[in-house]
ROTI-66295 format. One record per residue (C-alpha): residue in one letter; y, z, x. Coordinates in steps of 0.1 Angstrom, whole numbers, padded with zeros to 4 digits, always signed. Layout:
<recs>
AYZX;...
</recs>
This chain:
<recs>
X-1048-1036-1659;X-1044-0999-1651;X-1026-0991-1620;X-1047-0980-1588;X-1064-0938-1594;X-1056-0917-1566;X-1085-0919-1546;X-1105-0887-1545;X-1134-0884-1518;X-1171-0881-1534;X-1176-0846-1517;X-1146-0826-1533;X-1141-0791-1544;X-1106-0781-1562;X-1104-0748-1548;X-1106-0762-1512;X-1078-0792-1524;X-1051-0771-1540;X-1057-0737-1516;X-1075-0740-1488;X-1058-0772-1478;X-1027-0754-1479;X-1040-0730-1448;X-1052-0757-1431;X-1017-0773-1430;X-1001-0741-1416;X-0984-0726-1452;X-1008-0694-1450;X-0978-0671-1446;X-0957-0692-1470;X-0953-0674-1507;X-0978-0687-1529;X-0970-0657-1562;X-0944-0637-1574;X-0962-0615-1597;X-0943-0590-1618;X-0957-0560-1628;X-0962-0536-1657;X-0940-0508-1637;X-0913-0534-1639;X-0917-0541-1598;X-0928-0580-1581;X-0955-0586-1560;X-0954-0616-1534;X-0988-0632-1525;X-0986-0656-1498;X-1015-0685-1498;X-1032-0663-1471;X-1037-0635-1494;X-1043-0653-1528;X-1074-0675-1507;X-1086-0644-1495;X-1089-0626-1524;X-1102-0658-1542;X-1131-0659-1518;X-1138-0622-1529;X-1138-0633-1563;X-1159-0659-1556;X-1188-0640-1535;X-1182-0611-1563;X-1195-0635-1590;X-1221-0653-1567;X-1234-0616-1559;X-1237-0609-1597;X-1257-0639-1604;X-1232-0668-1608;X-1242-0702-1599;X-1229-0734-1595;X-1221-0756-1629;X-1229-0722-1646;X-1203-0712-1674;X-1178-0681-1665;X-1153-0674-1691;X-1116-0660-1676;X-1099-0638-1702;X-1071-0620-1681;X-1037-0619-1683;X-1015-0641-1659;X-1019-0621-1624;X-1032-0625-1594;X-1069-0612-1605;X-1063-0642-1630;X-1056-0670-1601;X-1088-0653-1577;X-1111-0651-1602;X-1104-0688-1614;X-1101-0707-1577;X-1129-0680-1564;X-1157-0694-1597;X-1144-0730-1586;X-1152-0727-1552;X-1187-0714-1557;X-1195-0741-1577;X-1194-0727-1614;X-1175-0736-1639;X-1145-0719-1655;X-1138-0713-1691;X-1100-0697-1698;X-1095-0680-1735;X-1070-0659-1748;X-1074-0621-1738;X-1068-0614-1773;X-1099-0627-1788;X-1112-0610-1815;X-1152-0595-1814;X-1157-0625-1840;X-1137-0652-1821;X-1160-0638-1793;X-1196-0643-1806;X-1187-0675-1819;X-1176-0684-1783;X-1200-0673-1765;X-1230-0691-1787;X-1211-0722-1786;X-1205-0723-1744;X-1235-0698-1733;X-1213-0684-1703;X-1236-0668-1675;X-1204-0642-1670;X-1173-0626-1684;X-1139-0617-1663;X-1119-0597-1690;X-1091-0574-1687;X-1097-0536-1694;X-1081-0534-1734;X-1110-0564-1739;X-1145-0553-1732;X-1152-0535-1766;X-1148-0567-1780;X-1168-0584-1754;X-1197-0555-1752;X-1197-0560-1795;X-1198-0601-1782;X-1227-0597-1758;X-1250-0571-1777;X-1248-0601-1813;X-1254-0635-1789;X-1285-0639-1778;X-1278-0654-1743;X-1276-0625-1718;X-1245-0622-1700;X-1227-0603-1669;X-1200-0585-1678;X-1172-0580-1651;X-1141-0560-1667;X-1103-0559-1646;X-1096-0521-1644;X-1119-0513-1667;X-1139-0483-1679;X-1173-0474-1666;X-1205-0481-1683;X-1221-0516-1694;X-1190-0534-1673;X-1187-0540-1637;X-1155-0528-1619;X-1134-0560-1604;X-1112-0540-1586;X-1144-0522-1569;X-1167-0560-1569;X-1134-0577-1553;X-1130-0548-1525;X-1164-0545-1515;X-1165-0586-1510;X-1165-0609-1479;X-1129-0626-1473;X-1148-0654-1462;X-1168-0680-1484;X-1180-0714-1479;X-1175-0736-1508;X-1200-0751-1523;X-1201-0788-1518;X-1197-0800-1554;X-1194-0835-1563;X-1158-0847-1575;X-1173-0854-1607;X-1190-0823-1613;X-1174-0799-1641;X-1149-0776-1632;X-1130-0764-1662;X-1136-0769-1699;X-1105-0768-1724;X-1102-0764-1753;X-1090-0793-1779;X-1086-0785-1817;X-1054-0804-1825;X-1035-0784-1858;X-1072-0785-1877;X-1109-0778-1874;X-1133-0759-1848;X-1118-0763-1817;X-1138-0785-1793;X-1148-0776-1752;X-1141-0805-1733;X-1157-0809-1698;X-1131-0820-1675;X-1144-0824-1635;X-1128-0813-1597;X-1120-0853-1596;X-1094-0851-1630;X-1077-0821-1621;X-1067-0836-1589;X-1054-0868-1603;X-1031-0859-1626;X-1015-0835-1600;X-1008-0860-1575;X-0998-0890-1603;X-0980-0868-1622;X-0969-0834-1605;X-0961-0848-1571;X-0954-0886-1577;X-0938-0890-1612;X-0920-0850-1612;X-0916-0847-1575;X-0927-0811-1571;X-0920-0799-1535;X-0924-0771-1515;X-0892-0754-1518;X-0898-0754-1557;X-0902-0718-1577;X-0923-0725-1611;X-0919-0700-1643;X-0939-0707-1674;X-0935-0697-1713;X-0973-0706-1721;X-0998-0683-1705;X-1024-0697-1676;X-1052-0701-1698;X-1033-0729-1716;X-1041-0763-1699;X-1001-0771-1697;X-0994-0739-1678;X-1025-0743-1654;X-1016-0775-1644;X-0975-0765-1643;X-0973-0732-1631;X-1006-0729-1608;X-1023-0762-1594;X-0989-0783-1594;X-0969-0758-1572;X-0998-0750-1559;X-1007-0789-1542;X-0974-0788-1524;X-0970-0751-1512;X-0946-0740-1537;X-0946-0702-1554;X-0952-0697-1589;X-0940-0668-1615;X-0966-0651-1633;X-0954-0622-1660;X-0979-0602-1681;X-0954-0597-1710;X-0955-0624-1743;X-0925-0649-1736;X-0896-0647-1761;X-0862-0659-1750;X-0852-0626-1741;X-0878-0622-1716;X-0874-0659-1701;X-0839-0653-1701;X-0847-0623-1676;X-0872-0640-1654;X-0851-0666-1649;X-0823-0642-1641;X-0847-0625-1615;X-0863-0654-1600;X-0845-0683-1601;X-0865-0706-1605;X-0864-0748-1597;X-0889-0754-1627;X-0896-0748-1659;X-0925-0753-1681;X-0917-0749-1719;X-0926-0755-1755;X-0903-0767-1785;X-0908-0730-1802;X-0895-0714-1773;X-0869-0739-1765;X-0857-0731-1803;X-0854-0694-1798;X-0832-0700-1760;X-0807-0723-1778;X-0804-0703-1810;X-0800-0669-1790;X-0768-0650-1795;X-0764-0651-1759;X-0773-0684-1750;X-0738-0697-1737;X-0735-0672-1713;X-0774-0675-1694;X-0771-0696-1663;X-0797-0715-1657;X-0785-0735-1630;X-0814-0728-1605;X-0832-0752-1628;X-0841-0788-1614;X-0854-0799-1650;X-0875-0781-1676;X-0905-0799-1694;X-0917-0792-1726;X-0953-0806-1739;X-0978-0788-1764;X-0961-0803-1797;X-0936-0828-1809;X-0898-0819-1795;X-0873-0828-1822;X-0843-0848-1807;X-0819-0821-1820;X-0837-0796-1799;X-0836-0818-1772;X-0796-0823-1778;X-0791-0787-1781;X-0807-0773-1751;X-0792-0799-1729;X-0757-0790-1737;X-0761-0755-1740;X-0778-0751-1706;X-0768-0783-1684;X-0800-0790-1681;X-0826-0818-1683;X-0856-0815-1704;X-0885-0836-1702;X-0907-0840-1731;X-0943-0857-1724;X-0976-0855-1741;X-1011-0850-1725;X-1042-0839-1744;X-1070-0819-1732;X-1093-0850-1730;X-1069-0867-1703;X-1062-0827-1691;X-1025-0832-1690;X-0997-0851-1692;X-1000-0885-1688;X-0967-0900-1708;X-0933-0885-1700;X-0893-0887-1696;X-0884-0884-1661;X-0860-0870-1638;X-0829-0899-1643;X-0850-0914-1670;X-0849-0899-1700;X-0846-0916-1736;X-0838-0883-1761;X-0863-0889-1788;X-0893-0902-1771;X-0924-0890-1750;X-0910-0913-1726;X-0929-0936-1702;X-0965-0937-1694;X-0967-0918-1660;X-0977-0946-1632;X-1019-0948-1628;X-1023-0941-1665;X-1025-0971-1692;X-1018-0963-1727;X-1025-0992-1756;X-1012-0988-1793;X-1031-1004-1813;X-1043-1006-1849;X-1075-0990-1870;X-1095-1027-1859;X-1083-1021-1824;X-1060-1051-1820;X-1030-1041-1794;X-0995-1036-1815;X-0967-1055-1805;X-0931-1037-1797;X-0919-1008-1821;X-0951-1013-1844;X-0965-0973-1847;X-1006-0971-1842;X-1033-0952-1829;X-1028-0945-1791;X-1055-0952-1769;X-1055-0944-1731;X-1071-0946-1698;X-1068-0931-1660;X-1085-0914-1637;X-1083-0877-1652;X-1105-0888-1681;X-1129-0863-1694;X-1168-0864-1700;X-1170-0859-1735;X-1172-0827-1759;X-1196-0802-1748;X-1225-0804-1780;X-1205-0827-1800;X-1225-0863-1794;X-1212-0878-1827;X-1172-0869-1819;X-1177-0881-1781;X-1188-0915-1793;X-1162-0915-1814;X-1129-0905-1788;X-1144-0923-1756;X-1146-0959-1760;X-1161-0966-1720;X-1126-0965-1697;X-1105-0955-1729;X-1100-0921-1750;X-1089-0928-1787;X-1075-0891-1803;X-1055-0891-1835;X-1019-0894-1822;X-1000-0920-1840;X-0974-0935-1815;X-0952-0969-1813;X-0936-0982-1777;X-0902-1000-1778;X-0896-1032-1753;X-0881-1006-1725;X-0916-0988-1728;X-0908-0959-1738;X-0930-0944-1763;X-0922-0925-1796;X-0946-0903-1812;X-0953-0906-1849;X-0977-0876-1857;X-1012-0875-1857;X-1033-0897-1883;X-1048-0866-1903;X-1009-0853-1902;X-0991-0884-1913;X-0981-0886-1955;X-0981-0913-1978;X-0954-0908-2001;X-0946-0933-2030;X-0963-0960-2013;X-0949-0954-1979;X-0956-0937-1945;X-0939-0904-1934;X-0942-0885-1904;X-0937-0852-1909;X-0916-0846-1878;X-0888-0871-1884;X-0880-0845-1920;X-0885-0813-1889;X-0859-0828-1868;X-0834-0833-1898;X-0839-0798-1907;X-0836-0784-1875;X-0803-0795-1874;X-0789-0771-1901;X-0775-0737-1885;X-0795-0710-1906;X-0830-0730-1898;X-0847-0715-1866;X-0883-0729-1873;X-0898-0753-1901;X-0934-0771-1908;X-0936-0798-1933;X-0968-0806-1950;X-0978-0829-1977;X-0990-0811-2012;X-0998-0829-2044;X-0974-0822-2075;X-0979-0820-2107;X-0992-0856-2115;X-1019-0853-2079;X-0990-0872-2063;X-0987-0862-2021;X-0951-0850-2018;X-0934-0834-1984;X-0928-0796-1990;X-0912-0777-1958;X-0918-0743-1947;X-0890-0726-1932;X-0879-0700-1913;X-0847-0687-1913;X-0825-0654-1919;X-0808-0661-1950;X-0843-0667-1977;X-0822-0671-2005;X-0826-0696-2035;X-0788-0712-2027;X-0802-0721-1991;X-0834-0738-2002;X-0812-0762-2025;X-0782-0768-2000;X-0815-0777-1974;X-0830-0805-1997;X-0792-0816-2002;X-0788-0811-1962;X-0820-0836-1957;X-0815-0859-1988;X-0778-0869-1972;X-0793-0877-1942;X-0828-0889-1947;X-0844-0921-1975;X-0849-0908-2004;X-0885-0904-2004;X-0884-0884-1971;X-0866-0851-1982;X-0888-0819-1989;X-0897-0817-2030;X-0896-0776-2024;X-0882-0754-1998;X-0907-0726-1988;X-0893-0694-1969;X-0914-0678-1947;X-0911-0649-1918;X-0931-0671-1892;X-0953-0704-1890;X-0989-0698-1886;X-1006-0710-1856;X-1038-0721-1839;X-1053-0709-1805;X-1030-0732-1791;X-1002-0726-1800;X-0995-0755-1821;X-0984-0750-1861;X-1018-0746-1883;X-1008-0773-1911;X-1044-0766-1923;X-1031-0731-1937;X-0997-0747-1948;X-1016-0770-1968;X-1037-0744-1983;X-1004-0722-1992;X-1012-0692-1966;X-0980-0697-1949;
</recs>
């Protein structure tokens, strides 16, 4: 049986648990942001200030029509407009939608028909693309731009000044909506899933406070933006629920600019992803960054090869703690821990969570035996918003059922195998494309590689890698499949060595192996 949920009261509103609460408890003055700005200065917002301006934010969007469970899409950069406009549209009772600023016109339309969002919060180099987004869909829209010109979009600067600081919140039921994310895996149309008040809160105490043991003194800096479901939860509602202060930075995260922040701010935590943990070990400069401020680091979002793992701990003396989550459970719900780690697995399943591998007829796997992983807790999802067919098919009742292929050894911790529609059959037997990743990572001149399976010349599935590295010469390719062959069976090493300048990649983030596969490296 699954261990006890947190118990969340049937009245609840997110807003009110992760800010107000923090008021009420006498951390008003206490620094909730550190906010660095364009200008290259920092802003501190103490909880105070950020729940102030959330309420204007919130009576803003009520004033221009919003109401409760209606859709409001959040396409900002990370700031504090960012955090007001989010807790404000929670608080009132709506429901917030966060996409990448960057959205293209297209990207737009095809949004907007899909999640019919009553309003738009979009930052100022956005609202041609929104205004071209509004005038093709045919559900009318408000259209609220940060800083932006005059004309078709409301000012949020001018709707947030001329707002009450004070706002009731509405009394929303814990299992109302609150946020949807979005879930695509590597492949396909990605999915909104409808996650409630109730979800958000439970993985924040299981997880945040309970398994991590975020605390007040903590300072929180992210590589993936807010509008990521990692980073939310990490770097906004985790510090957040204990009073901490988080780091928020407008500028796209490269090791360089991590580097910096952590330089500048020092912070306790932080929240990575294996793409950026490659670039920070393989920087010129990486022996001579201290990072010693940092408690742990955490890295989620896609698999995190053991030689990465291996490489940033002794480089930077410090602990990294690869998990998995999935939007459909909002975060992470299998992890290494603090003292606990195993290099090479996701870890164990965070307590109040239940995870069960089993096979394609459902039958529970016994010890080391890799299947599809099925799981269940309190931060469970209500399904896909217009996709009936795939609902039935990932919630089973208590239980969600995704693709990820993953085994559990007899200490518990849990290895990750791939996902099913990612997994290659070669000559008869099973290979997980990550285990060949991990091998080539481990040659110097590789900085990033992606293998995929492609037919050769007889149809027959074979691994080919696609790598990026500095030195694209022919003499590399064959000392790589030598390099893999030595270390890997047979079947395993990469048939053909493809160089390219950088890995394509999905909304998320993650490697698109659908373009690999297609050759559009």
């Amino acid at each position: 049986m699954a261990e006890p949920r947190f118990e969340i009261p049937e009245r609840f509103n997110l807003t009110q648990y992760l800010l107000d609460r923090r008021l009420q408890e006498g951390r008003g003055d206490h620094l909730a942001l550190r906010v660095d700005q364009p200008d290259g200065s920092t802003r501190g917002w103490t909880y105070t200030e950020v729940a102030e301006v959330a309420n204007r934010a919130g009576n803003a969007l009520a004033r221009l029509g919003v109401e409760p469970e209606q859709r409001v899409i959040v396409a900002l950069s990370d700031s504090a407009e960012f955090v007001a406009v989010l807790f404000g549209a929670l608080k009132i009772g709506a429901v917030v939608v966060m996409v990448n600023p960057k959205l293209s016109a297209g990207e737009l339309s095809r949004l907007c028909e899909y999640i019919r969002p009553k309003a738009a919060v979009v930052a100022s180099d956005a609202v041609p693309a929104y205004s071209q987004a509004q005038a093709e869909t045919r559900f009318p829209r408000l259209l609220v731009a940060a800083h932006g010109p005059a004309g078709p979009a409301y000012q949020l600067e001018n709707e947030l000044a001329s707002s009450s600081v004070e706002l009731e919140a509405e009394t929303t039921h814990r299992d109302d909506a609150a946020i949807w994310l979005f879930s695509g895996g590597t492949t396909g149309r990605p999915k909104a899933v409808i996650q409630s008040h109730a979800s958000f809160a439970n993985t924040t105490e299981l997880y945040a406070r309970c398994a991590l043991g975020y605390r007040a003194e903590d300072v929180t800096l992210a590589v993936p933006k807010l509008f990521f479901g990692y980073a939310t939860g990490s770097n906004l509602f985790f510090p957040f629920s204990v009073g901490a202060t988080a780091v928020l930075f407008p500028e796209h995260p490269s090791a360089e600019v991590i580097f910096a922040k952590i330089r500048r701010h020092r912070p306790s935590i932080l929240i990575n992803v294996p793409t950026l943990v490659n670039q920070m070990v393989q920087h010129p400069a990486a022996s001579s960054e201290d990072l010693s401020s940092l408690r742990f680091a955490t890295s989620a979002g896609e698999a995190l090869p053991v030689e990465l793992y291996h490489r940033f701990r002794d480089t930077f003396g410090v602990e990294l703690l690869d998990g998995l989550g999935t939007a459909e459970m909002w975060h992470i719900f299998v992890s290494n821990l603090p003292g606990a780690v195993k290099p090479g697995t996701l870890g164990r399943v965070v307590p109040g969570f239940e995870v069960s591998i089993r096979n394609e007829e459902g039958v529970e796997l016994g010890a080391d035996e890799v299947g599809r992983m099925w799981v269940r807790g309190g931060s469970l999802a209500q399904g896909y918003w217009r996709e009936k067919a795939r609902t039935e098919e990932a919630f089973r009742g208590e239980w969600f059922v995704g693709g990820d292929l993953a085994s559990r050894d007899a200490e518990g911790y849990i290895s990750y195998h791939g996902r099913g529609d990612e997994v290659l059959k070669v000559a008869g037997r099973w290979l997980a494309p990550a285990e060949v990743e991990s091998c080539l990572l481990g040659h110097s001149a590789v900085r990033e590689c992606a293998v995929v399976g492609v037919p050769d010349g007889a149809g027959l599935i074979k691994p080919q890698a696609y790598v990026v590295t500095d030195q694209p010469t022919p003499e590399l390719a064959d000392e790589l499949k030598a390099f893999a062959l030595a270390r890997l069976d047979a079947y395993k090493h990469p048939r053909e060595i493809v160089f390219v300048p950088s890995l394509p990649r999905t909304h998320l983030g993650k490697v698109d192996r659908g373009k690999l596969r297609g050759g559009r490296g």
